[in-house]
N, C-alpha and C positions, 0 to 999 in steps of 0.2 A: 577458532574464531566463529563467531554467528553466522555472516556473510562471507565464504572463502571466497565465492566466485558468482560476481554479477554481469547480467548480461543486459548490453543498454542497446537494444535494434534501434536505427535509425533509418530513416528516408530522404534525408536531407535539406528535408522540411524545416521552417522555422518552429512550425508547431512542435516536432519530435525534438526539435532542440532544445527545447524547455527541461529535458529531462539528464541532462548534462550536467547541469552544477550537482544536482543530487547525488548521481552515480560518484562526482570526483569528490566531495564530501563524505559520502559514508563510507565508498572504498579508504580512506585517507585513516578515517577514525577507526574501522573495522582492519585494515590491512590487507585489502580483497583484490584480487586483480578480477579489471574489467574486460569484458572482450566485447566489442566495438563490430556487429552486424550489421552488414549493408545486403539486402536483399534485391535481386533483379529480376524482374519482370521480361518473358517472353525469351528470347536470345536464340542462339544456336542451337541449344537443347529441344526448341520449337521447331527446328528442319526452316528456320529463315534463313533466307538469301537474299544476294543483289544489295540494292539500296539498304531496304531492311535490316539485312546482317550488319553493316557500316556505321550503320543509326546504331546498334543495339552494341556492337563494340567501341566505340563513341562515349556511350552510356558507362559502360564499363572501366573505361579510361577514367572518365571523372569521375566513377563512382571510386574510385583506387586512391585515387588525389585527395578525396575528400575524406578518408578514410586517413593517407596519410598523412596530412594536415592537424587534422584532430589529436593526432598526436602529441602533439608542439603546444597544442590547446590549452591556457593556462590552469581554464576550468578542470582540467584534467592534472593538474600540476603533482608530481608527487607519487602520480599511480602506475602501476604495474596496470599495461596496456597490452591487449593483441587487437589482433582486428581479420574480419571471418568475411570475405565476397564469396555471396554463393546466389544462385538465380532458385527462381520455381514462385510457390506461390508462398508469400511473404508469411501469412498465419502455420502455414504449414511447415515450414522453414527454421520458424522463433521455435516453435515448439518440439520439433525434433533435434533442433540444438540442446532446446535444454534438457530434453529427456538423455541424449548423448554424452553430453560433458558435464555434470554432475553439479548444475547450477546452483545457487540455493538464495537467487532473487533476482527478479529481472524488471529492471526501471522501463516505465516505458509513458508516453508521452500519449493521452486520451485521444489525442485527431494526428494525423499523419496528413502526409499529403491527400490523402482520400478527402478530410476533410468532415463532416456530419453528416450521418445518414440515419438507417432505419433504427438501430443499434443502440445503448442506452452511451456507448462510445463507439469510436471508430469499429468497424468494422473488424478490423486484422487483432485492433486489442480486445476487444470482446469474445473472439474466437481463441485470443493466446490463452486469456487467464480463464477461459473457462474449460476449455481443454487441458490444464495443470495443475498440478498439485504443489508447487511452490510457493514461499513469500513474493511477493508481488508489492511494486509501487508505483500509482497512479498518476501522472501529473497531468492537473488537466492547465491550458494557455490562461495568460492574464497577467497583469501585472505584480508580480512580486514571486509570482507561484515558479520561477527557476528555482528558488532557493539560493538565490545569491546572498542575500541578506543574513544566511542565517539563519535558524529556529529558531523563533523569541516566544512562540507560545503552542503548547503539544498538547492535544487533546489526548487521553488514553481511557475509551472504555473499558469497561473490565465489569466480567460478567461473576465475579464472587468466588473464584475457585481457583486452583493453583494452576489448574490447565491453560489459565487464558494469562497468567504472570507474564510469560515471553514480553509481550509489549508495552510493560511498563520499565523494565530492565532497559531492552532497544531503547526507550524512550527518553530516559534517562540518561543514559550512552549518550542519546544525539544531542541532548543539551551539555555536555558537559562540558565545563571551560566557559559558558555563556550564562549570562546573566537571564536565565529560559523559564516562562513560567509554565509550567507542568500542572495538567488539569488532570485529576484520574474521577473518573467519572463511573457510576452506576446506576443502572434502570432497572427498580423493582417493575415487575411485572405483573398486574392485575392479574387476579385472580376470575379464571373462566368461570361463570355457573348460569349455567343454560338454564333458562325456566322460561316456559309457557307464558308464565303472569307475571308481572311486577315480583323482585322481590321482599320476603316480608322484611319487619322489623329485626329479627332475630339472625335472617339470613347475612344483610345489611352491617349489623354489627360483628358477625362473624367474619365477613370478609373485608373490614376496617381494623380487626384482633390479626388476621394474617397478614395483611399488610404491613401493619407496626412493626411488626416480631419481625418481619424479611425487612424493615428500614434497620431495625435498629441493628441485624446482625449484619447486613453490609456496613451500615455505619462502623461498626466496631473494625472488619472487617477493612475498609480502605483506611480508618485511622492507624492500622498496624501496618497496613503495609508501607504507607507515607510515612511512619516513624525509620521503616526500616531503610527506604532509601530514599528521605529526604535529608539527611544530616550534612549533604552538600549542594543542595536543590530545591527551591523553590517549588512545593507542590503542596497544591490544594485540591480537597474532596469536593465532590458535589451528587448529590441523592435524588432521583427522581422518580416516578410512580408514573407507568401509561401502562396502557394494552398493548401498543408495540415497539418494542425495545428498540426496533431500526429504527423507524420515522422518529422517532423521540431521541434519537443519536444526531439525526438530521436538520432540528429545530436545534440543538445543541451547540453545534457548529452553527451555526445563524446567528448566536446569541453570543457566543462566545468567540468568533472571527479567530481561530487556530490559523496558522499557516503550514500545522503540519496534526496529522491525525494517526494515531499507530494504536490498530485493533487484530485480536486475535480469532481468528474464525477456526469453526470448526466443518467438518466433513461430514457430519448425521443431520439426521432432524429432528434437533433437539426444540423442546419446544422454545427457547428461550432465543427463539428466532437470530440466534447467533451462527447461523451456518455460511458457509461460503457463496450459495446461490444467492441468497438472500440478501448478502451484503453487497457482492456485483450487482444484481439486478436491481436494487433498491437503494441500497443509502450508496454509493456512487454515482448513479446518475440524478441521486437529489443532491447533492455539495458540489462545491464547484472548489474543494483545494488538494492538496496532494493529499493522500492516503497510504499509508503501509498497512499490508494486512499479512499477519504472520501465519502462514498453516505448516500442519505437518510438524513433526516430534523436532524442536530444535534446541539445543543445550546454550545454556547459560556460562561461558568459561568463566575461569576467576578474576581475568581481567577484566572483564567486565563489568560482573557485578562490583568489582576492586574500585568500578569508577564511586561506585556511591558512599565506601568509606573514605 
């Protein structure tokens, strides 16, 4: 399966609980079991006593309760569940879990109790997913962004090459059975030409001839692939031309109001500013809706792509 084992850290926040309906929806479609992280700050591990310790075993009690609660949790309905109390510091925590247990997505809700700070997100999530090399999913608060509803409309950039496919397949996957309109989308990228002066006429025309030739072979390009797995799904192409391929992903989503966005990043720096840093740092903290971003080598099984014949 794409998603065996996802990992949904919470804090008990209302904010982190936004990311609940998503985990028990794609676990459910994927067959993934979730494991359910509660992280505790300070405790015994810290040599506290007295009062202090009673406070922080207190903490522990209902962090247990609420852990076992969740269970029973409808949003949850369906799924193969654990659930992991361990204390220390919560970034550090998420992330040695998932380097441990062989995660391969971890849902996680943009403010936590911390709430907004320096960060282009909270704090603990900006430290998870930049310290990992996993699929990751974003949710930032607001009304609709639980995903209770649904996915009714999936934006999927896609940078022209078989590398970055993962997330039109996923994409497809999450709408299946729903009446989901599926956007696959590409951003020609201006052509660089540094010059001192003005460029001439002939430069001008040449780099209006490159442009074309990269519309038309992505064109051709998302038209095959939306033959190949639209024959049970409503997807539509869209072609754009900027200098930068992020911020132009992030006007996108503005225009086209997705409730769900699934991009595939890569790991280099490539110039086609589709790397991992670049996607965190930048078109995440410009959209404000949930995001999957697929990294790292992950297989397409047949049931899967099975959904789009």
């Amino acid at each position: 399966m794409v998603f065996s084992r996802i990992l949904l850290p919470l804090d008990g926040s209302v904010h982190a609980e936004y990311a609940i309906s998503h985990a028990g929806r794609i676990a459910r479609l994927f067959g993934s079991r979730v494991t359910l992280l509660r992280v505790l700050g300070g405790g015994a591990a810290n040599g506290r006593t007295g009062s202090e310790s009673i406070d922080w075993r207190l903490r522990r009690v209902e962090a247990e309760r609420y852990l076992s609660a969740l269970q029973e949790d409808q949003r949850l309905a369906g799924v193969d569940i654990e659930v992991v109390l361990t204390e220390g510091r919560p970034a550090d925590r998420i992330a040695d879990h998932i380097r441990r247990n062989d995660i391969s997505l971890v849902i996680m809700s943009s403010w936590g109790a911390g709430e907004e700070n320096e960060f282009p997100h909270g704090g603990t999530a900006f430290k998870v997913l930049s310290s990992t090399r996993i699929s990751y999913l974003v949710v930032n608060d607001g009304p609709g962004t639980d995903g209770s509803g649904g996915y009714k409309r999936i934006l999927v950039p896609l940078h022209g090459s078989h590398t970055y496919e993962a997330a039109a397949y996923v994409a497809v996957a999450l709408g299946a059975g729903q009446d989901t309109d599926i956007l696959f989308c590409h951003v020609v990228s201006e052509p660089v030409m540094p010059r001192r002066r003005p460029l001439t006429a002939s430069e001008i025309s040449l780099k209006e001839q490159l442009i074309e030739c990269n519309r038309r072979v992505a064109g051709s390009y998302l038209e095959e692939l939306r033959d190949q797995l639209g024959k049970q799904h409503r997807i539509r192409i869209r072609l754009e031309v900027a200098g930068d391929p992020v911020a132009c992903i992030a006007e996108l989503c503005r225009q086209e109001t997705p409730d769900l966005m699934v991009l595939t990043a890569s790991r280099g720096n490539e110039l086609s500013g589709w790397t991992s840093g670049s996607i965190l740092q930048t078109l995440l903290s410009s959209t404000h809706l949930p995001t999957m971003v697929i990294q790292g080598n992950i297989e397409i099984p047949g049931d899967v792509a099975g959904v789009t014949q």
